[in-house]
C-alpha positions in Angstrom: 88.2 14.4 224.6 87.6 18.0 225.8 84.1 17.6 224.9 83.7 14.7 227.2 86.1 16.1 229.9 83.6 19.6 230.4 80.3 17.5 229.9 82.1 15.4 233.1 82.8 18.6 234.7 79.3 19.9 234.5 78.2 16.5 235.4 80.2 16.5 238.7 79.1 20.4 239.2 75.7 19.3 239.3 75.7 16.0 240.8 73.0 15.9 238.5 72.3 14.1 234.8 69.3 15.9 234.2 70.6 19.5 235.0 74.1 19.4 233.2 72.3 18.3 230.0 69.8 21.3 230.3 73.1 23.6 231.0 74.7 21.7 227.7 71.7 21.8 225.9 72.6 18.3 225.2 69.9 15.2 225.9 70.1 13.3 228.9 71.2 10.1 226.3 74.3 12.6 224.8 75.4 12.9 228.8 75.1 9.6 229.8 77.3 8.1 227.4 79.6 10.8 227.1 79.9 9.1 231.1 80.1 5.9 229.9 82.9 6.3 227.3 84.8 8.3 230.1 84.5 5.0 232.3 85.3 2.6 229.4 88.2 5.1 228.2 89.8 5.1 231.6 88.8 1.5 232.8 87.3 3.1 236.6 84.1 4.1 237.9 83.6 8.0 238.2 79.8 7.9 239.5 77.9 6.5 241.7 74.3 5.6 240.5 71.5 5.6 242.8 67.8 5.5 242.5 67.2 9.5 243.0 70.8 11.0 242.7 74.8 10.1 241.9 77.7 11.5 243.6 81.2 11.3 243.0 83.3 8.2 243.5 87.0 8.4 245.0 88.2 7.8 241.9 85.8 10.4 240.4 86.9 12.8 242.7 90.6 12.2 241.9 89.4 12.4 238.1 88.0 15.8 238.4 91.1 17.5 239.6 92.6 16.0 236.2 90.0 17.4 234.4 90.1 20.6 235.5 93.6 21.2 234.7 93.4 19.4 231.1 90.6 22.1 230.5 92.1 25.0 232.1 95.1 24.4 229.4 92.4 23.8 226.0 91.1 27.2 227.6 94.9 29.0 227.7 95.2 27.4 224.2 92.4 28.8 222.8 92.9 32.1 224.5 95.8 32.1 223.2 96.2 31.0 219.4 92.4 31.3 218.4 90.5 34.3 220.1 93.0 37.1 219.0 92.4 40.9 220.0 92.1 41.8 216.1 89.3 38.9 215.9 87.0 41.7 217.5 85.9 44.9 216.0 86.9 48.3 217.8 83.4 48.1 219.2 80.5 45.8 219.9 76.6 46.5 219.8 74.2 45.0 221.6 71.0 45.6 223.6 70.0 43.6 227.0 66.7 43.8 228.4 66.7 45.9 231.6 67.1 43.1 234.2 70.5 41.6 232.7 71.4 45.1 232.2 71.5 45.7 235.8 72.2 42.5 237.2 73.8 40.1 235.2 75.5 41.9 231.9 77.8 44.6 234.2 79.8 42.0 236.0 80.7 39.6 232.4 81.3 43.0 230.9 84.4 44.1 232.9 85.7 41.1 233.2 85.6 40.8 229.1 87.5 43.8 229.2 90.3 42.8 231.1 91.1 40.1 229.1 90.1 42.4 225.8 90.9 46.0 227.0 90.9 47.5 223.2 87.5 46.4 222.5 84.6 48.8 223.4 80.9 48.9 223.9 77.9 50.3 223.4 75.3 48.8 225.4 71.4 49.5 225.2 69.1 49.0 227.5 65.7 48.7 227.1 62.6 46.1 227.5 62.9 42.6 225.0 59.8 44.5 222.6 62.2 47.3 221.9 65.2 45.5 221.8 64.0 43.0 219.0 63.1 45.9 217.2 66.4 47.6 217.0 67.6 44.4 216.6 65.2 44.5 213.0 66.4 48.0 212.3 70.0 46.6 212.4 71.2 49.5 215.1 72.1 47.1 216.8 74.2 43.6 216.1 72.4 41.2 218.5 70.6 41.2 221.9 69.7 39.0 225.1 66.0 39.2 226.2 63.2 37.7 227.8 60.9 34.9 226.1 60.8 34.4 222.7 58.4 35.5 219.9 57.3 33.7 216.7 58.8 36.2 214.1 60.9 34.5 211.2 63.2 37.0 211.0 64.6 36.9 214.5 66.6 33.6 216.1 67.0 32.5 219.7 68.9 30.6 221.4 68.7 30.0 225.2 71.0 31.2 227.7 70.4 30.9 231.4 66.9 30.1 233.5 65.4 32.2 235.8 62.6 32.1 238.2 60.0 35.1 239.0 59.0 35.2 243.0 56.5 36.9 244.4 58.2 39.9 246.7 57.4 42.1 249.5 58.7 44.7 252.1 60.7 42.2 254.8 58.5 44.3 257.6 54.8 43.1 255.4 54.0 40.5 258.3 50.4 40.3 256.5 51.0 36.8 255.9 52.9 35.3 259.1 53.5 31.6 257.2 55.0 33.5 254.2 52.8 31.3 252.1 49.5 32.0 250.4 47.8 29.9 247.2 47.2 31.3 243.8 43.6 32.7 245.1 45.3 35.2 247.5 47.5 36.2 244.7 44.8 37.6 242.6 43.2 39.4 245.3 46.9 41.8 247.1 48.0 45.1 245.6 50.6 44.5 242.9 53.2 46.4 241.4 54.0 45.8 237.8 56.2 46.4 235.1 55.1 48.4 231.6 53.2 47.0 229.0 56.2 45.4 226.0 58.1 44.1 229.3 59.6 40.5 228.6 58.9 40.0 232.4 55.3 41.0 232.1 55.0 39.2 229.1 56.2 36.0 231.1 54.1 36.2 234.0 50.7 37.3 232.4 51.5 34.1 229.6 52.1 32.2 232.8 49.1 33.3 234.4 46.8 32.9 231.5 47.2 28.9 232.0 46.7 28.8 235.3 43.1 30.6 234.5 43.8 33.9 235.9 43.3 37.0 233.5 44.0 40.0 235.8 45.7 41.1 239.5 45.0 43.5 241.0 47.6 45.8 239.5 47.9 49.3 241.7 51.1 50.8 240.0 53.2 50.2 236.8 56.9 51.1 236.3 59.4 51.1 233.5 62.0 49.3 235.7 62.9 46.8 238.3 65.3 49.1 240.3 61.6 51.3 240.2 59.7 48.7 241.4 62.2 47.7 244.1 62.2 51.2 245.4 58.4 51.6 245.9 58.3 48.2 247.9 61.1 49.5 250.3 58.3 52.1 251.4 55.4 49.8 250.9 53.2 46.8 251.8 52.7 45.8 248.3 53.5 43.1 246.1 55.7 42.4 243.0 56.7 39.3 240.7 60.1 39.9 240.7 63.4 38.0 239.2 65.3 36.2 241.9 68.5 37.3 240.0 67.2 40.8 240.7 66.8 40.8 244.7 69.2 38.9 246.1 71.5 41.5 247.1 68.0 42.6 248.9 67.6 39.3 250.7 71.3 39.5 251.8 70.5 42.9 253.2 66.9 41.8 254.4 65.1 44.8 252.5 62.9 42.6 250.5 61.1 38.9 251.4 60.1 36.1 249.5 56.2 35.1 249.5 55.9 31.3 248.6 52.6 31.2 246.0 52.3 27.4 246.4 51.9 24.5 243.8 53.2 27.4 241.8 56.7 28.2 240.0 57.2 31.1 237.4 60.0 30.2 235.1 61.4 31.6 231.6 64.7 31.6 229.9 66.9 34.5 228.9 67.5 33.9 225.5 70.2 35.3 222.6 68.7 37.1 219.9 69.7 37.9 217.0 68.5 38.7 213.3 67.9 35.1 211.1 71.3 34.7 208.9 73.1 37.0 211.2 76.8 35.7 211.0 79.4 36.7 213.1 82.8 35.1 214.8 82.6 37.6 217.0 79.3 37.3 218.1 79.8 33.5 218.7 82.8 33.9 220.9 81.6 36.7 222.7 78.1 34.2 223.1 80.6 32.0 224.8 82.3 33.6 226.8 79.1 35.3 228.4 77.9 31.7 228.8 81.1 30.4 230.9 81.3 33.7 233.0 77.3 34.9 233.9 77.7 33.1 237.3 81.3 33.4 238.5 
């Protein structure tokens, strides 16, 4: 029943079949009838089906509230009788590649800590090449990068998606629609990140299929927060992570260029060595998982 009671959760969040089974990692079959035993099990209509969308019926909505106190109780429950303080160790190592590490990992980290104020940790941040390798060396326990490689010895599992936009200064009016094509894009002074970046990686993989080899790449830096800096006191360009500029947008530093018929996205993934085993690691996996977006 909790399982069905979330995936209707999610459902309801989303409005959307397709996107709660992608946030489940569940197939769009799983979520469907998890719906229809919820329906049978309760003898009332929770959704509305139509050609394109659903939404919520009365009854639906009156179900929800249910729902969310059922699962707010499992979640004391748990808290309470299963995820112990001595269930962690005094401290936990992991590395993030540098855009969770500044925008994403901080936030899920002090509020772990409130709940789990004993538990200490040692963070390292660095680009997903580096991390996977002291991931190898076993300096570290387990990371979260960019992309995903084809080495036997290392396992991923996805977390969230993101998407890379194309950025400028907010005062660039070069292009007065906002909008260029993916001709244009080859042709504007970029700003890059280094070489062993799990962004760069992305977006030159990305770029590959789409038959373009090279931009016209004025400036490389180790770091976002670098990159984001030089375009405050330039016209240039970067491929940035959304998650990455949206306290920029809010404070109309930075401006999105639309590249159209075109849509960079990747997943963040979990990483960790093949057999690695830990209880730890699996409810700490969790709770990053319920809390990236609060």
């Amino acid at each position: 029943m909790k399982t069905k009671l979330h995936i209707f959760k999610i459902v309801a969040k989303h409005l959307s079949f397709t996107k709660a089974a992608e946030q489940l990692y569940l197939s769009q079959p799983a979520i469907s009838k998890a719906i229809k035993n919820l329906e049978q099990d309760y003898r009332t209509t929770l959704f509305i089906r139509k050609r394109n969308s659903i939404e919520l019926t009365a009854e639906g909505k009156s179900f929800l509230v249910y729902a969310n106190k059922i699962l707010a109780i499992y979640t004391d429950m748990d808290e309470k009788f299963l995820h112990k303080k001595d269930d962690f160790p005094d401290i936990i190592n992991f590395g993030v590649s540098t855009t969770l590490s500044n925008y994403i990992i901080p936030k899920i980290i002090a509020k772990f800590r409130v709940q789990y104020p004993e538990t200490k940790f040692n963070i390292v941040s660095n680009n997903s090449e580096n991390i996977e390798s002291l991931i190898l060396n076993e300096d570290i326990d387990f990371g979260i990068t960019e992309g995903s490689t084809s080495n036997p010895k290392i396992q991923f599992e996805k977390f969230i998606k993101d998407e890379i936009v194309l950025v400028t200064n907010v005062k660039n009016n070069t292009f007065q629609k906002e909008s260029i094509d993916i001709n244009i894009l080859q042709t504007i002074p970029m700003v890059e990140r280094e070489k062993g970046s799990g962004t760069k990686v992305i977006i030159d993989t990305f770029l590959m299929q789409h038959n373009i080899t090279k931009l016209n790449a004025v400036v490389f830096f180790n770091s976002t927060e670098a990159i984001k800096n030089y375009l405050y006191h330039s016209d240039h360009y970067a491929l940035l992570s959304i998650n990455s500029i949206s306290d920029d947008l809010i404070n109309n530093k930075l401006k999105i260029i639309d590249i159209k018929n075109l849509s960079i996205e990747r997943w963040f993934y979990f990483v960790k060595r093949t057999g690695y085993i830990s209880n730890s690691f699996e409810y700490f996996k969790k709770f990053i998982r319920l809390n990236y977006n609060f």
